[in-house]
C-alpha positions as CSV (number, residue, x, y, z in Angstrom):
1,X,14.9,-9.6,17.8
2,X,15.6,-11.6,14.6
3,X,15.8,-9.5,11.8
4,X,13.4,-10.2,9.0
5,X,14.6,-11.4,4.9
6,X,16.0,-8.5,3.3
7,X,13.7,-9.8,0.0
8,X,10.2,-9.7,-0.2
9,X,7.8,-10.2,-3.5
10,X,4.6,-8.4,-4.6
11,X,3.5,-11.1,-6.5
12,X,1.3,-12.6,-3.7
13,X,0.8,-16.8,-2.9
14,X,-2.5,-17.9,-4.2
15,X,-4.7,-17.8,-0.8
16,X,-3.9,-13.6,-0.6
17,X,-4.5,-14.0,-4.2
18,X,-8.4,-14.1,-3.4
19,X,-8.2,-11.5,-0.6
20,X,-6.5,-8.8,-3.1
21,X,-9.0,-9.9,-5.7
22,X,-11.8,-8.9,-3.0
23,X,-10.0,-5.8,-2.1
24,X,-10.1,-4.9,-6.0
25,X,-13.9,-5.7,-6.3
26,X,-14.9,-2.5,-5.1
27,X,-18.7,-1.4,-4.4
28,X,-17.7,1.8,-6.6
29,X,-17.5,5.3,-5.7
30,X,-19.9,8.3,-5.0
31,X,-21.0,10.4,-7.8
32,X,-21.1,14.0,-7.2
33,X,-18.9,16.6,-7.8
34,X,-17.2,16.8,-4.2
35,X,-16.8,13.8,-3.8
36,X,-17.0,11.4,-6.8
37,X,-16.0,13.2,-9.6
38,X,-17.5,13.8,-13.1
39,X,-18.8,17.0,-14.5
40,X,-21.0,19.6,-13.1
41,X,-23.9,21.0,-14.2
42,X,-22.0,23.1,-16.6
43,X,-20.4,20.3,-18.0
44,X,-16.7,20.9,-16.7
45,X,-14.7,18.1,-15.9
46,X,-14.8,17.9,-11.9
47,X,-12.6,16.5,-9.3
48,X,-13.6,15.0,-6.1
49,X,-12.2,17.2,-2.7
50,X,-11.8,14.9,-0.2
51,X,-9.0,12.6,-0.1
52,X,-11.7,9.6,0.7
53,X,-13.2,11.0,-2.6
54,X,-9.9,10.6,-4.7
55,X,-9.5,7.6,-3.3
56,X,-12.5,6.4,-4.5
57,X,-12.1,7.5,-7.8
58,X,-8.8,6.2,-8.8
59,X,-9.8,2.7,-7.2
60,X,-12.6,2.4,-8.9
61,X,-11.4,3.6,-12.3
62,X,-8.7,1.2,-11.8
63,X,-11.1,-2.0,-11.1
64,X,-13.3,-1.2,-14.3
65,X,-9.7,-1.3,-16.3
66,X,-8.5,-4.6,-14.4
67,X,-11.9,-6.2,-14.7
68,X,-12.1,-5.4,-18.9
69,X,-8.1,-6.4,-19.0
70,X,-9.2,-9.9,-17.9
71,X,-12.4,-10.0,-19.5
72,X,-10.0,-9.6,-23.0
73,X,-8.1,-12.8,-21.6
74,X,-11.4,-15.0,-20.9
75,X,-11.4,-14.0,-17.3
76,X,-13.3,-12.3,-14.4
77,X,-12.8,-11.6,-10.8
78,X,-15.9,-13.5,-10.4
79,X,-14.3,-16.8,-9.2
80,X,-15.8,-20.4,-9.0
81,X,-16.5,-21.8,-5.9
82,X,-13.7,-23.9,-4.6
83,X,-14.6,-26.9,-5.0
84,X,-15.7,-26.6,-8.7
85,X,-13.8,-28.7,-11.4
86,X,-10.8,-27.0,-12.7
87,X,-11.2,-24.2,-9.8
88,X,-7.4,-24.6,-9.0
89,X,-6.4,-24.2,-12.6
90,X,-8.3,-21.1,-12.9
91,X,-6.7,-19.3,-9.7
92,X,-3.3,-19.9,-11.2
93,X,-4.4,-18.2,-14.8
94,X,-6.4,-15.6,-13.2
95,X,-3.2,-14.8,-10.7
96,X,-0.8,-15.0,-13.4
97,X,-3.3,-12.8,-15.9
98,X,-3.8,-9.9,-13.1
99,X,-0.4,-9.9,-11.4
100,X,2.1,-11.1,-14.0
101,X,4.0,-13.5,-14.6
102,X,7.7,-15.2,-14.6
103,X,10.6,-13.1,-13.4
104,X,10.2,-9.9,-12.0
105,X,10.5,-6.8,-14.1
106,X,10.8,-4.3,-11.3
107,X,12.9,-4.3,-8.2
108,X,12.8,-1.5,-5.5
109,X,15.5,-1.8,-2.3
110,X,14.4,0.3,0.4
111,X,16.7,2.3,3.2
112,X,15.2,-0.1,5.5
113,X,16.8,-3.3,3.6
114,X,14.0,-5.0,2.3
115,X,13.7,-5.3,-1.6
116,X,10.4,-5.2,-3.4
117,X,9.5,-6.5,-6.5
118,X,6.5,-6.2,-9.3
119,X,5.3,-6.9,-12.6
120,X,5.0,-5.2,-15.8
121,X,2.6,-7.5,-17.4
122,X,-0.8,-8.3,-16.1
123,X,-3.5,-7.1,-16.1
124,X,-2.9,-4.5,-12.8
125,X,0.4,-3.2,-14.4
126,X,-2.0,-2.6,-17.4
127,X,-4.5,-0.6,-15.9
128,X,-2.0,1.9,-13.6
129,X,-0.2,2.5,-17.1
130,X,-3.4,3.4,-18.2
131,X,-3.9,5.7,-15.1
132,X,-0.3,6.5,-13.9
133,X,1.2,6.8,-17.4
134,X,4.6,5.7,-16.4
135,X,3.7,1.7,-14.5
136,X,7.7,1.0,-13.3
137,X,8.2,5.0,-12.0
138,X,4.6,4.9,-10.2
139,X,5.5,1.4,-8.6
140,X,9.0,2.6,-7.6
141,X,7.7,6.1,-6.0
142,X,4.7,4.2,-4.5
143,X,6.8,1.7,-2.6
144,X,8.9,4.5,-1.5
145,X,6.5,6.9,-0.3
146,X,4.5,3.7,2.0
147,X,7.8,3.1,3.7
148,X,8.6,6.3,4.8
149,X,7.3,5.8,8.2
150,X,9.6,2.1,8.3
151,X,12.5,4.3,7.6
152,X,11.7,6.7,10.4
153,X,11.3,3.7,12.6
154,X,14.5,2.5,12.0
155,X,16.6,5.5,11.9
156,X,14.8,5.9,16.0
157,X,16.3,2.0,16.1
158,X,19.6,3.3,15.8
159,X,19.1,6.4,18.3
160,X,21.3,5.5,21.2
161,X,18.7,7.1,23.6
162,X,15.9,5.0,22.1
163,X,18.1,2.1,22.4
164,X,18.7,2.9,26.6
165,X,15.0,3.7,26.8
166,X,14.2,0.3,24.9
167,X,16.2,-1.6,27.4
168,X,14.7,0.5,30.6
169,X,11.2,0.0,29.4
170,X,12.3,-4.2,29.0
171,X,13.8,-4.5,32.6
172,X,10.5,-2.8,33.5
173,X,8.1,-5.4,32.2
174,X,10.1,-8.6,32.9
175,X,8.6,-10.1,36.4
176,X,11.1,-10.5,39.1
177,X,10.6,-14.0,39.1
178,X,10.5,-15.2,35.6
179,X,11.5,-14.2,31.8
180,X,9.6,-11.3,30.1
181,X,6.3,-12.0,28.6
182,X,6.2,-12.2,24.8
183,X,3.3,-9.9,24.8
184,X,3.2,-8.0,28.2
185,X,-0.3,-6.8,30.3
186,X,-1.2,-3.6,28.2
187,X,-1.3,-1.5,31.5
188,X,2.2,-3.0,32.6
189,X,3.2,-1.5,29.2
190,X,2.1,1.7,29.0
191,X,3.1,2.4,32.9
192,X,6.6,1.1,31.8
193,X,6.7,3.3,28.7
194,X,6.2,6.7,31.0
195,X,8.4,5.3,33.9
196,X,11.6,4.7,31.2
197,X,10.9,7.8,29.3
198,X,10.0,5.5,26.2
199,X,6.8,7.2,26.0
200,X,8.2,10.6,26.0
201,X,11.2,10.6,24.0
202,X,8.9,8.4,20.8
203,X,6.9,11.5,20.8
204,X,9.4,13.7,20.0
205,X,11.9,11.6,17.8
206,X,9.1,9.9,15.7
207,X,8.0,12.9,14.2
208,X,11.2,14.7,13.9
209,X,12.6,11.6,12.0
210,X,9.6,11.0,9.9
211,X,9.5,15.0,9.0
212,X,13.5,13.9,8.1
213,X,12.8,11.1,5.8
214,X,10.0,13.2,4.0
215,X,12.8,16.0,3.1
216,X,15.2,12.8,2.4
217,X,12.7,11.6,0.4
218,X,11.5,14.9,-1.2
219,X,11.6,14.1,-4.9
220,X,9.9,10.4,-4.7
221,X,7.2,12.3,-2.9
222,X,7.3,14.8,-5.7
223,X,7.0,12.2,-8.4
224,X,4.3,10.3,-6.1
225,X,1.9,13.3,-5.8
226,X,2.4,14.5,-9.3
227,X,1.5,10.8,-10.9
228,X,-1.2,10.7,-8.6
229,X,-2.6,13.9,-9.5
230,X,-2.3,12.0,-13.3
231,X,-4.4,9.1,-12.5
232,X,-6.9,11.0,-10.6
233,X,-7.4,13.1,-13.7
234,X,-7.8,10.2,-16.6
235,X,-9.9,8.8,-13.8
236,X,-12.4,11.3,-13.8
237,X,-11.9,11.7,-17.5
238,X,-12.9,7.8,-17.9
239,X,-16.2,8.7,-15.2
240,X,-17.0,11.7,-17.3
241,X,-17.1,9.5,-20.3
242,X,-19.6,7.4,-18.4
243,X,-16.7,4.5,-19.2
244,X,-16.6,4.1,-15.6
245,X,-20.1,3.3,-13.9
């Protein structure tokens, strides 16, 4: 198996462009104090309880900040249709307004190889300061924390046993008569997976490796949670102060 660039940017090509920009246009969140946030009927501030909830919350606050950020520049998420004069033009500001522009600020190299980058400017940087407090430590401990599982994955790569199960389970799919099958029958797989103990020993390194990487990895998580618990604060501080519909 080829092993993939060691490099790879945030700052997205303009056709993802309009799928993040539909992925930040959110319908908005619920509004109650379990799971919405916003104040209860004695007026304290209150925080949403389920992790759907916080979600909601922080994505939302975050939208309302991008969407007046770009407002500010003579922008909105509301694009033109395609085919509309100067349509092209447009993308390429709005893209260079909401993720940043020029040469990266921010550079990230995980355990697994690969290098991420961001921006400080834009209009997205702009709203997590706004949220996060600290933009470049929230991007660095974010980018962390969703790898953990890569890094588990790899460090099973490197098992030995994994390795001899990998190449039982491959012997096991490959027809007698021909080459293995770039995507094998699903049923072959899984029949394989049990017959070379594949099946059986990913149960019980994948967890013990990821539980590894999370102690590895204790003080990003730290710094993850506690930034989180930041932005989901000034985010119900922002609803509270009916700033955030």
């Amino acid at each position: 198996m080829s092993r993939p660039s060691p490099r790879r940017a945030t700052k997205p090509t303009t056709p993802v462009l309009l799928a993040l920009l539909g992925a930040l246009t959110l319908t908005g969140c619920a509004t109650d104090a379990t799971t919405g946030g916003g104040e209860d009927r004695r007026g304290t501030l209150s925080l949403p309880t389920t992790g759907r909830g916080k979600d909601d919350l922080i994505d939302t606050a975050q939208q309302v900040l991008v969407e007046r950020c770009l407002e500010g520049r003579g922008l909105t998420l509301r694009h033109a249709p395609a085919d509309s004069p100067g349509s092209s033009d447009r993308d390429r500001r709005l893209q260079a307004a909401l993720f940043g522009a020029g040469r990266s600020e921010l550079s990230v190299t995980l355990a697994t190889g690969y290098t991420v980058t961001g921006h400080t400017d834009g209009c997205l940087a702009a709203a997590q300061r706004e949220l996060y407090g600290d933009q470049p430590l929230w991007f660095r401990s974010r980018v962390v924390v969703n790898n953990l599982r890569a890094e588990a994955q790899q460090r099973m790569d490197r098992d030995p046993r994994y390795h001899a199960a990998r190449a039982r389970w491959t012997r096991c799919v490959t027809p007698s008569d021909g080459p293995r099958p770039e995507r094998p029958d699903p049923a072959v797989s899984a029949r394989c997976a049990r017959a070379s103990g594949l099946a059986r020993l990913r149960g019980r390194l994948e967890p013990a490796l990821l539980n590894r990487v999370r102690a590895d990895r204790r003080d990003q998580l730290t710094t993850y949670q506690r930034l989180r618990t930041r932005a989901l604060q000034r985010a119900a501080a922002l609803y509270a102060a009916r700033t955030v519909r």
